[in-house]
FIBADO-845789 format. One record per atom (N, C-alpha, C, O): residue in one letter; x, y, z negated. Coordinates in steps of 0.001 Angstrom, whole numbers, padded with zeros to 6 digits, always signed. Layout:
# FIBADO-845789
AXYZ
...
//
This chain:
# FIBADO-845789
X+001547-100234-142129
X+001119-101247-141173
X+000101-100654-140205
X-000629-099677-140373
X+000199-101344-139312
X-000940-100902-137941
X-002236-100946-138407
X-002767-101921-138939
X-002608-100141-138250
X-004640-100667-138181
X-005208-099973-137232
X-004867-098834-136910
X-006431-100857-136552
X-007752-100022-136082
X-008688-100204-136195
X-008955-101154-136931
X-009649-099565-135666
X-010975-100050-136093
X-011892-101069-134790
X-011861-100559-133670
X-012477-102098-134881
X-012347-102850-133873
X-014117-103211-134240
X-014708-102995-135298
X-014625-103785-133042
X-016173-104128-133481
X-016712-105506-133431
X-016781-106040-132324
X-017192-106303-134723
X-017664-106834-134509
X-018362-108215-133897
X-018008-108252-132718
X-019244-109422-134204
X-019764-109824-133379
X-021619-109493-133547
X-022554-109752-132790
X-021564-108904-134723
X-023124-108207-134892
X-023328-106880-134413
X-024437-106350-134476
X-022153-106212-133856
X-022124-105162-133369
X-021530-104168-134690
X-021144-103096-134224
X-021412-104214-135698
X-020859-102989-136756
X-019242-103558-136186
X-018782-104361-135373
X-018607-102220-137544
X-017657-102008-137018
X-016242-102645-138476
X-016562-102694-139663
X-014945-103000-138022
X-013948-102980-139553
X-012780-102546-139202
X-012512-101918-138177
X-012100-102858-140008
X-010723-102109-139701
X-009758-103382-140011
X-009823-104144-140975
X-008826-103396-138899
X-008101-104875-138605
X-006238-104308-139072
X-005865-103137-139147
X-005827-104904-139187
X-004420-104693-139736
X-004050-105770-138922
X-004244-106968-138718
X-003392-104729-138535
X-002631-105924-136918
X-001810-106521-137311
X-002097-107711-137436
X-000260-106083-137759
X+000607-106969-138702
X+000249-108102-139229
X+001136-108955-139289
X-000931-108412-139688
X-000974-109434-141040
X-002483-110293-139550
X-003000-111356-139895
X-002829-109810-138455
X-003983-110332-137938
X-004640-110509-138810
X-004735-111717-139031
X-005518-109556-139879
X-006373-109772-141395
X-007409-108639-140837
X-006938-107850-140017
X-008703-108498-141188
X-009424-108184-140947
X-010445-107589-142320
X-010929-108474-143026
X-010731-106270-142651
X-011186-106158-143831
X-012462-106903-143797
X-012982-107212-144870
X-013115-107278-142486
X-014561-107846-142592
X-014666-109519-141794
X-013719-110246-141495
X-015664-109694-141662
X-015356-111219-140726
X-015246-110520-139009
X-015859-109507-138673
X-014600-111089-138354
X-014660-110826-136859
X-016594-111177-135951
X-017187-110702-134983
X-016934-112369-137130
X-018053-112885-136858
X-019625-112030-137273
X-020780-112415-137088
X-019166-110899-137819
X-019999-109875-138147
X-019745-109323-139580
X-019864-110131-140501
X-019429-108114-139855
X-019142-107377-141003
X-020311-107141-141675
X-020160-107429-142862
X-021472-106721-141415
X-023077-106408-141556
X-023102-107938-142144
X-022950-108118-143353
X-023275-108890-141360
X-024061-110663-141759
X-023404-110776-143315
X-023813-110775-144476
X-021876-110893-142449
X-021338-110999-143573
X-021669-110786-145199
X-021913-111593-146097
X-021594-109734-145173
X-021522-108568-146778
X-023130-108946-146955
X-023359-108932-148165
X-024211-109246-146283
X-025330-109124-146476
X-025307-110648-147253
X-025710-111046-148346
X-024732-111175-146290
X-024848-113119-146469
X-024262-113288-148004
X-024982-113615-148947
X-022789-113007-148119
X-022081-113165-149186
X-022540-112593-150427
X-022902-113417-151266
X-022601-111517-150702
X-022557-110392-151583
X-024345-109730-151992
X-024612-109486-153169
X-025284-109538-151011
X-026220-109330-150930
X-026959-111016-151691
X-026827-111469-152827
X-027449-111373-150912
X-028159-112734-151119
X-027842-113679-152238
X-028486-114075-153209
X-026454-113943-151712
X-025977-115045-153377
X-025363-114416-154484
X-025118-114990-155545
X-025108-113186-154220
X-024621-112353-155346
X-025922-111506-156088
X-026287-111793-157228
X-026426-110655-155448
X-027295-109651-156493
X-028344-110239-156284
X-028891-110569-157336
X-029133-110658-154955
X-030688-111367-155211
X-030533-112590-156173
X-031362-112975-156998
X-029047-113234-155844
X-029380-114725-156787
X-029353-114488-158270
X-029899-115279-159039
X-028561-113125-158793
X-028781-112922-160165
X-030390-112243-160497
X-031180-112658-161345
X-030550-111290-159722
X-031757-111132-160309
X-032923-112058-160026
X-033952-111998-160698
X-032809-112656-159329
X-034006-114104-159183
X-033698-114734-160509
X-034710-114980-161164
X-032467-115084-161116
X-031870-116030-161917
X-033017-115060-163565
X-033310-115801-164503
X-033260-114265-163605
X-033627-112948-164519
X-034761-112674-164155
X-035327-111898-164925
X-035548-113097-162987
X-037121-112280-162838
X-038556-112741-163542
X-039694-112613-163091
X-038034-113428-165030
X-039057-113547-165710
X-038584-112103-166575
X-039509-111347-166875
X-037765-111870-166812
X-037358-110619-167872
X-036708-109558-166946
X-035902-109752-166036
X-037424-107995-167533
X-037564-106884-166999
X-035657-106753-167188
X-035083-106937-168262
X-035040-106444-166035
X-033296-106054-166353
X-033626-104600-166018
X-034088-104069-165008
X-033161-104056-167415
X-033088-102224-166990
X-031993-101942-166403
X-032291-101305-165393
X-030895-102067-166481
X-029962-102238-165623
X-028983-103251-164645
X-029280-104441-164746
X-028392-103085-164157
X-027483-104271-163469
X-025885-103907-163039
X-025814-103320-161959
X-024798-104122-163608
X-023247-103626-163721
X-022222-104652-162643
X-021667-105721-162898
X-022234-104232-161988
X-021062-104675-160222
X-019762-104251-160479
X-019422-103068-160521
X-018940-105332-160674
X-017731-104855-159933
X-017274-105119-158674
X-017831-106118-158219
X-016376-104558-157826
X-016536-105144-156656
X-014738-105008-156476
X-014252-103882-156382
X-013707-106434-156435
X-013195-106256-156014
X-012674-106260-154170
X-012981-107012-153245
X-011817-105105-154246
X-011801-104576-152543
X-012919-103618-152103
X-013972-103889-151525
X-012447-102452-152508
X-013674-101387-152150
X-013829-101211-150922
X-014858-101352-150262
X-012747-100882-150575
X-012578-100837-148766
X-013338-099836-147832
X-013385-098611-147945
X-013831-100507-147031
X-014788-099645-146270
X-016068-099207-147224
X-016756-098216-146983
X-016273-100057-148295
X-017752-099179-148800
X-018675-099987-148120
X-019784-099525-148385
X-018797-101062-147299
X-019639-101678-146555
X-020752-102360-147894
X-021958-102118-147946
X-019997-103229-148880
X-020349-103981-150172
X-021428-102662-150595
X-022654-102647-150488
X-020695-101796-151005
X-021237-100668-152106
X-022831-100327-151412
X-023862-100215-152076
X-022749-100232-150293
X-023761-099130-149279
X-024908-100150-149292
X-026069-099799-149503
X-024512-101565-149037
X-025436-102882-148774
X-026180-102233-150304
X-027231-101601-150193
X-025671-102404-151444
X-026174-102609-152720
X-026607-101236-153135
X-027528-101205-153952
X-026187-100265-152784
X-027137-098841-153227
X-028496-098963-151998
X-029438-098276-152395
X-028644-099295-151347
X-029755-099648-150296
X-031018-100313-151235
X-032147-099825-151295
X-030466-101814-152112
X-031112-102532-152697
X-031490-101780-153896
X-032646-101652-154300
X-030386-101269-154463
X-031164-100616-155785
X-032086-099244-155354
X-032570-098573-156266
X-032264-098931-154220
X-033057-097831-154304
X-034253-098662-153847
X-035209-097925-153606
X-034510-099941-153650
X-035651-100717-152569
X-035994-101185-153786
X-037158-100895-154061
X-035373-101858-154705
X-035843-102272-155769
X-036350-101070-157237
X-037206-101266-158099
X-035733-100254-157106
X-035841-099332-158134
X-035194-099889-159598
X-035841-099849-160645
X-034369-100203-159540
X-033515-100772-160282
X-031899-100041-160371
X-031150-099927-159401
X-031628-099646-161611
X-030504-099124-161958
X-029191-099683-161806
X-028797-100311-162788
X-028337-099607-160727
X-026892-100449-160545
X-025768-098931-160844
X-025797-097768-160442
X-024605-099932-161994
X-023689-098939-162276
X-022498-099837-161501
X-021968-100639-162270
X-022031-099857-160273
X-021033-099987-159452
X-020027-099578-159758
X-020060-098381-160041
X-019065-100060-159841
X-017322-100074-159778
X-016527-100991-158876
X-016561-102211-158717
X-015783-100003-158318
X-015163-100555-156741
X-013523-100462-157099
X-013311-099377-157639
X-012860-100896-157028
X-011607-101295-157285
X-010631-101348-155948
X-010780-102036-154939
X-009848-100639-156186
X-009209-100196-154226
X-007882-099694-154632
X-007771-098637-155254
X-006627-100600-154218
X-005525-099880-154293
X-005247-099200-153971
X-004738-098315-154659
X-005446-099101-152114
X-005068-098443-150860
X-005979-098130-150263
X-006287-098869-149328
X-006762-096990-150507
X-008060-096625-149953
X-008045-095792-148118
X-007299-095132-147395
X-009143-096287-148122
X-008990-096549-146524
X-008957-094563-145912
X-009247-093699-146739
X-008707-094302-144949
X-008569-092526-144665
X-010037-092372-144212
X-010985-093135-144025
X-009782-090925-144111
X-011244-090244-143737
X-011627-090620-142398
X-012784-090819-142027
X-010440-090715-141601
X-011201-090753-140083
X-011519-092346-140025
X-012412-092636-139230
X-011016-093274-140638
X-011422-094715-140868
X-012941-094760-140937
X-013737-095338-140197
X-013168-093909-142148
X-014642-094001-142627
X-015206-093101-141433
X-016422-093154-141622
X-015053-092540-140643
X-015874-091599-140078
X-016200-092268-139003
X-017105-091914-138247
X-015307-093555-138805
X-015494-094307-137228
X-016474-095341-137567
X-016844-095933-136554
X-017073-095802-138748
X-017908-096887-139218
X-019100-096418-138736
X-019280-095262-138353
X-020159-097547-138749
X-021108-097386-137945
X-022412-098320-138813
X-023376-098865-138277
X-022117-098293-140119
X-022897-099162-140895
X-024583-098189-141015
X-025590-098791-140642
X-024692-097054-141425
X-026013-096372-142066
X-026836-096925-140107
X-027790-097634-139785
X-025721-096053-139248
X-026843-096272-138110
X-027283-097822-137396
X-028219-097870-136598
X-026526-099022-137767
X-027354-100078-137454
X-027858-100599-138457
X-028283-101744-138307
X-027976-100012-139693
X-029155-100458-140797
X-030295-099957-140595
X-031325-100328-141158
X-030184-098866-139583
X-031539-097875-139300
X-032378-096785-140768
X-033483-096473-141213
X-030814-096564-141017
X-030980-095864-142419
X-029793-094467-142317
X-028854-094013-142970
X-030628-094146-140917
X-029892-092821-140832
X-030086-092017-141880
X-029148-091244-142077
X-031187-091921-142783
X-031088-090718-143442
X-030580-091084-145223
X-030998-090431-146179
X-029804-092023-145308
X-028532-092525-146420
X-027071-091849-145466
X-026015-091617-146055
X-027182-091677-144429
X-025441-091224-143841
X-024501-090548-144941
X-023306-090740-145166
X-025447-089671-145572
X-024794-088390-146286
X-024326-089944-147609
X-023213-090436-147794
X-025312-090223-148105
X-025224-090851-149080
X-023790-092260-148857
X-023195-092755-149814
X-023566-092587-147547
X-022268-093442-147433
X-021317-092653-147247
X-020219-093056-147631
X-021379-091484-146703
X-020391-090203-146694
X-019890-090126-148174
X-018704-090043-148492
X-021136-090171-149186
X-020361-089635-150483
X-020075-090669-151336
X-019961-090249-152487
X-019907-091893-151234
X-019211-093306-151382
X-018087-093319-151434
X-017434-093946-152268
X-017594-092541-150439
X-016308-092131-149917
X-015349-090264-150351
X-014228-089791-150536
X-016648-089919-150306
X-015659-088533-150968
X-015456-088162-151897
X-014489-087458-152188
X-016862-088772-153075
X-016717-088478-154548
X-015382-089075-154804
X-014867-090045-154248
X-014733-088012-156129
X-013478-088537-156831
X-013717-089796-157279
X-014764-090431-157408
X-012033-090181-157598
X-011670-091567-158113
X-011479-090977-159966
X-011399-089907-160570
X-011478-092550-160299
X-011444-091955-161857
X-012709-091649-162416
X-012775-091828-163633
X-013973-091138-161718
X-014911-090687-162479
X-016377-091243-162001
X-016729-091600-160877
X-016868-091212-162818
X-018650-092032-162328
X-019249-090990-161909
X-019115-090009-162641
X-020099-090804-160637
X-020755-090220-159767
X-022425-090452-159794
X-022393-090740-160990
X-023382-090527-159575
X-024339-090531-159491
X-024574-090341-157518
X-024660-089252-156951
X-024620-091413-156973
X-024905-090999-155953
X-026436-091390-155210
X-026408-091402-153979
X-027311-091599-155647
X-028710-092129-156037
X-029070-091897-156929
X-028327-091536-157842
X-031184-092069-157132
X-031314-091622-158081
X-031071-093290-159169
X-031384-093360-160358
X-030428-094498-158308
X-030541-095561-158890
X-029457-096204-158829
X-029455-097363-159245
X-027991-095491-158180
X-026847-096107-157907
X-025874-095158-158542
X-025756-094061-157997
X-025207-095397-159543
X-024066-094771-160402
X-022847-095213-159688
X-023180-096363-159401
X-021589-095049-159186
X-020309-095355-158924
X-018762-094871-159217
X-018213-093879-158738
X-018291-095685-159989
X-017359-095374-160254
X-015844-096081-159400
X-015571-097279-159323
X-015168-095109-158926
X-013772-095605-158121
X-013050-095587-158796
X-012978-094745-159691
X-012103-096684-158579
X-010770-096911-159305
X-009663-097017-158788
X-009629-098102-158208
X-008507-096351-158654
X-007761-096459-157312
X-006320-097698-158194
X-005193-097276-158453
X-006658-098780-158412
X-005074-099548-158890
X-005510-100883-158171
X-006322-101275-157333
X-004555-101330-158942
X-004115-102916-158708
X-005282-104007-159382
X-005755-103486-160392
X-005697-104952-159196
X-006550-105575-159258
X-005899-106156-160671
X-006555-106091-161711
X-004481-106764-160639
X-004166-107024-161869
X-004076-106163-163158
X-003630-106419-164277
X-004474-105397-162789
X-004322-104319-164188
X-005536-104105-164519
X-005759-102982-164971
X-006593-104977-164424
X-008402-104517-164872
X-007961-105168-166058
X-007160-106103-166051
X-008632-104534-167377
X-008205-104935-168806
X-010046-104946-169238
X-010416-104691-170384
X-010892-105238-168264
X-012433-104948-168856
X-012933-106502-169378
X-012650-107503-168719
X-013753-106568-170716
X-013857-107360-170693
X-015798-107362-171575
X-016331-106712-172475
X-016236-108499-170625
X-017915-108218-170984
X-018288-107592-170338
X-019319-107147-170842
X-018119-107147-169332
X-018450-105929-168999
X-019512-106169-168021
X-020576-105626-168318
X-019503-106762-167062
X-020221-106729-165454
X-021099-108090-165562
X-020870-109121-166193
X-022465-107637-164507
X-023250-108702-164523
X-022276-109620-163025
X-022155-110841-162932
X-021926-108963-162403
X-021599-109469-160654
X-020262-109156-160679
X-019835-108146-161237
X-019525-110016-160069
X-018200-109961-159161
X-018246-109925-157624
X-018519-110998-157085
X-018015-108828-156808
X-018078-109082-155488
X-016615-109464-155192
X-015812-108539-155315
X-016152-110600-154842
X-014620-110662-154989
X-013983-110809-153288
X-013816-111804-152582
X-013785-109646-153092
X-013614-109259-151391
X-012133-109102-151348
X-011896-108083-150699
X-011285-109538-151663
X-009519-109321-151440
X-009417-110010-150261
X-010002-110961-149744
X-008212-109028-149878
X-007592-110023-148468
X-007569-111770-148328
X-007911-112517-149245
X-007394-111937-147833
X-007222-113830-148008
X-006194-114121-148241
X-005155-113492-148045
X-006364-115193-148724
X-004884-115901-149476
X-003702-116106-148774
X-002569-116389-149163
X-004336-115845-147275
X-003034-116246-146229
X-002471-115211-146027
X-001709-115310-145065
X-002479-114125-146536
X-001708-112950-146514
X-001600-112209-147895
X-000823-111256-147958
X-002318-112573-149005
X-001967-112171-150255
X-002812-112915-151246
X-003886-112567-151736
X-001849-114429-151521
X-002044-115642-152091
X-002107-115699-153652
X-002651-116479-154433
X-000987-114049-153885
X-000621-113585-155389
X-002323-113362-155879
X-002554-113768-157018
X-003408-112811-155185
X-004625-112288-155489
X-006093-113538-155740
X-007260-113221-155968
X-005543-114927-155607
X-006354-115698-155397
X-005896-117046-156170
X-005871-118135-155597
X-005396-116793-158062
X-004813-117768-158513
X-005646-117791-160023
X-006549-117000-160295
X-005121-118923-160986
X-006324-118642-162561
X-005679-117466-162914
X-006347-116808-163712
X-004457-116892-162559
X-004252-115584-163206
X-005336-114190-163025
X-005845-113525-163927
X-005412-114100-162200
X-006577-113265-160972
X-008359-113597-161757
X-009308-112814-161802
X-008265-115150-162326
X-009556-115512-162208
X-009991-115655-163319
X-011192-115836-163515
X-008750-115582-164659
X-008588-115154-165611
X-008965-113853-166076
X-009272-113649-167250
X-008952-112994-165219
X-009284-111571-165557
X-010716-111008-165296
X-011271-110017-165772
X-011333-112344-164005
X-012255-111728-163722
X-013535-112525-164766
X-014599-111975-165048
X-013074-114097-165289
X-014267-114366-165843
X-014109-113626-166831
X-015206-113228-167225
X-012773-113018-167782
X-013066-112320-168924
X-013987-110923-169096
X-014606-110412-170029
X-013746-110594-167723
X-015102-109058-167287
X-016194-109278-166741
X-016855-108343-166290
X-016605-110537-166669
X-018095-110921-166765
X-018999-111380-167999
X-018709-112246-168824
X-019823-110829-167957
X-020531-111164-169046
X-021101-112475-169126
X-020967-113296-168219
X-021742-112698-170198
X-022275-114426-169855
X-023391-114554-168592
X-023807-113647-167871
X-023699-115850-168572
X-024680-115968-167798
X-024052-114758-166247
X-024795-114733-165266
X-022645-113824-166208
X-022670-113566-165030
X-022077-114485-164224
X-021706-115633-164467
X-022020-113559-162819
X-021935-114457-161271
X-020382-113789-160520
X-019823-112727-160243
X-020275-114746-160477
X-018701-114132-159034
X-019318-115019-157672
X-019657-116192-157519
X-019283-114096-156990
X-019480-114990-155177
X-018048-114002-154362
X-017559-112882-154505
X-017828-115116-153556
X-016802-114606-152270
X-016923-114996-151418
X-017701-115950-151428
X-016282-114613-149989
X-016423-115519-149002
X-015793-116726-148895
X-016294-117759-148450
X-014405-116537-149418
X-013221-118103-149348
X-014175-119514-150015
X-015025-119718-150882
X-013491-120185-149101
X-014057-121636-149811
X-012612-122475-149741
X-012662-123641-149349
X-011683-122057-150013
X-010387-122817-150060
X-010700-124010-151291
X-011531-123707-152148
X-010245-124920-151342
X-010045-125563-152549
X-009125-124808-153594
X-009702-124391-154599
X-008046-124627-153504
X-007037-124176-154470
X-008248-123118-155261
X-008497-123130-156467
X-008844-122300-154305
X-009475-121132-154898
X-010415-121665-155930
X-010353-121180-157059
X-011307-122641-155658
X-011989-123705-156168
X-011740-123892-157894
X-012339-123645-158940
X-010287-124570-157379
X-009743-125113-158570
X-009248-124019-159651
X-009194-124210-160865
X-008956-123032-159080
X-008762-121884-159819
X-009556-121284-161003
X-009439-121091-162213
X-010637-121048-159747
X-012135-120587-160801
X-012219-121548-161771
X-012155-121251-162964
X-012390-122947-161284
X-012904-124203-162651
X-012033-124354-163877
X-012458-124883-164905
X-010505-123766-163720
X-009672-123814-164392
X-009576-122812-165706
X-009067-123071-166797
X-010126-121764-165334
X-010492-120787-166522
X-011971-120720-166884
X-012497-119822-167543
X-012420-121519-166497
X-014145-122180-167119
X-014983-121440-166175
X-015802-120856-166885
X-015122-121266-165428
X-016107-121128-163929
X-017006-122572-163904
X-016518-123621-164324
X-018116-122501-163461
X-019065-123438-163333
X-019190-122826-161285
X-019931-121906-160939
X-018253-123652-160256
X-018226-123244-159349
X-019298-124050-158275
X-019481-125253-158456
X-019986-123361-157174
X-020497-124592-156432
X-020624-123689-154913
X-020764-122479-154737
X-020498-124976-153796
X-020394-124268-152573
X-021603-124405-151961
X-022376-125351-152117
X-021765-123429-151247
X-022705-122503-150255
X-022602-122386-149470
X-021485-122084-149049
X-024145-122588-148259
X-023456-122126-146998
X-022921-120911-146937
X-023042-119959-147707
X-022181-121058-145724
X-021142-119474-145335
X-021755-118514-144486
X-022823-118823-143958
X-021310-117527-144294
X-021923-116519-143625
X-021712-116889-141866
X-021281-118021-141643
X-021939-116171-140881
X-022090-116594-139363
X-020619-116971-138964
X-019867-116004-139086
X-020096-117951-138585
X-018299-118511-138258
X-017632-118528-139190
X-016468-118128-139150
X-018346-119118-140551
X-017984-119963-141632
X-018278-121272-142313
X-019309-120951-142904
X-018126-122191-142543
X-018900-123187-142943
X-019359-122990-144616
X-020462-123415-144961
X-018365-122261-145716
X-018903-122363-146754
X-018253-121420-147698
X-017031-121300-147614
X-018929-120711-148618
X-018275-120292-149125
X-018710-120402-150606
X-019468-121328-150894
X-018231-119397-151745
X-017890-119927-153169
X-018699-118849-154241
X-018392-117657-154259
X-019901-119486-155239
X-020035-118990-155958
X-019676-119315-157536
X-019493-120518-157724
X-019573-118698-158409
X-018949-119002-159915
X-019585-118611-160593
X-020043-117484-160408
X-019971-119469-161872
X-020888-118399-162930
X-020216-118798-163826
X-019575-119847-163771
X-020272-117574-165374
X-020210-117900-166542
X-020790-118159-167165
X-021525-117332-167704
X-020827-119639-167522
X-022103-120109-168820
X-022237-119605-169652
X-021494-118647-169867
X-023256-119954-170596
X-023325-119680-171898
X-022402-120457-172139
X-022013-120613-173297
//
């Protein structure tokens, strides 16, 4: 399928798949976005949820590795926080080198001197855990989202798949089935979708779901936790 890389309304940059008019990021800003979604109601709201008790570590999965935009936001935080994140990014179809080389995320974070460090997001092997910080561990996985067999495992779900309007198979209790079983208790799934069906999905395999505002040219989007 077609792709390019297109910019923005915060000024960063994503990569659009013309065929499907799908967009790996929002058109309304890729930066807001990932910061809004994934940043804020995902890792600050768990560790706020935890800041009476010291967490020595903190375990991410992130489905849709993609650009690395998710990953880079959150090795930023664990080096600001000094806090240990063991990241796992999940990517069928991983994006090419000159893709990544046209992104423009380290220089409007004003964190030119991480470049190398989103460079190696991207070049370390798949299959194996990396150390790419002295506080961000990452491991790539190059399959299918349906074939994660982890279970207990992760404090966070970043759940970044295409949208349902172009791959509906990725956004059902089968899908949501797999992911509350690889969260640990008390963890969190956030996404951007606020579909109902998606809704009903999560609540259906015991998600405790509730909506949120959305990131910039969204009205709302979806977080999930696993109770005790």
């Amino acid at each position: 399928m077609k792709r390019q890389i297109i910019t923005t309304a915060d000024g960063s940059k994503t990569i659009q798949i013309e065929d499907w008019n799908e967009q790996y990021h929002s058109i309304h800003g890729a930066l807001q976005e990932a910061q809004h979604v994934f940043i804020k109601h995902g890792l600050e709201y768990f560790i706020d949820l935890f800041r009476d008790i010291k967490i020595p570590s903190i375990s991410i999965l992130e489905i849709g590795f993609g650009t690395g935009l998710n990953a880079f936001l959150t090795l930023l935080e664990a080096e600001k926080m000094e806090t240990p994140i063991d990241y796992v990014g999940v990517e069928a179809y991983p994006v090419s080198v000159s893709e990544i080389q046209a992104l423009n995320y380290p220089e409007l974070l004003e964190n030119e001197r991480f470049v190398n460090r989103f460079k190696g997001l991207h070049s370390c092997s798949w299959e194996e855990e990396h150390t790419i910080s002295p506080h961000f561990n990452l491991t790539k996985r190059k399959q299918e989202f349906q074939g994660l067999n982890d279970q207990n495992r992760f404090d966070i779900i970043y759940f970044d798949a295409f949208g349902a309007r172009v791959q509906p198979e990725l956004w059902t209790e089968t899908i949501f089935k797999i992911m509350f079983d690889a969260l640990r208790k008390d963890g969190v799934l956030v996404t951007y979708s606020a579909k109902g069906s998606v809704r009903r999905a999560m609540q259906a395999v015991g998600f405790t779901v509730e909506r949120l505002e959305g990131p910039p040219g969204k009205r709302e989007m979806l977080r999930a936790c696993k109770e005790a």
